[in-house]
N, C-alpha and C positions, 0 to 999 in steps of 0.2 A: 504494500500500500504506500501513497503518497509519505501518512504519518510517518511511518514505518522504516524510507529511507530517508525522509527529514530527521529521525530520531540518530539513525546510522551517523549519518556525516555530523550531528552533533557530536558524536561520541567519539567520532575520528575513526571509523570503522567501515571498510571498503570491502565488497567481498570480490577480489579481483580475478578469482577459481568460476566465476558464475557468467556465461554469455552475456554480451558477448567481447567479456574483457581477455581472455586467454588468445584473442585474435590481435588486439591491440598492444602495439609498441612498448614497448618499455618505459619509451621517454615519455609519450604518451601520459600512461599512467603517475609515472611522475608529476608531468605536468597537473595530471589532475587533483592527487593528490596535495598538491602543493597548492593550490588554488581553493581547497576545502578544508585546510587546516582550521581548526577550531580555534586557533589563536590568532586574533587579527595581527598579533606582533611580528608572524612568522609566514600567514597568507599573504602569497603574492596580491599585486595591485591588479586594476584591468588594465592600467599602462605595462604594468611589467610582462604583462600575459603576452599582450601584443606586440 
């Protein structure tokens, strides 16, 4: 459910074993990871994204 992975990415919990992430890049993931960090101190910006 929507709640369900709003609650995930609060928690800082990605399940990246589950489609269709096991197709996606490495850096990819990185990146996204990085962009959902729960700490705004440590989340990239939308400038730094781009």
């Amino acid at each position: 459910t929507e709640q369900g992975v709003a609650q995930a990415i609060i928690r800082g919990v990605i399940d990246f074993k589950r489609d269709p992430w096991p197709k996606v890049s490495d850096n990819a993931k990185d990146l996204v990871k990085r962009m959902l960090d729960p700490d705004p101190k440590h989340r990239l910006s939308a400038q730094e994204v781009l």
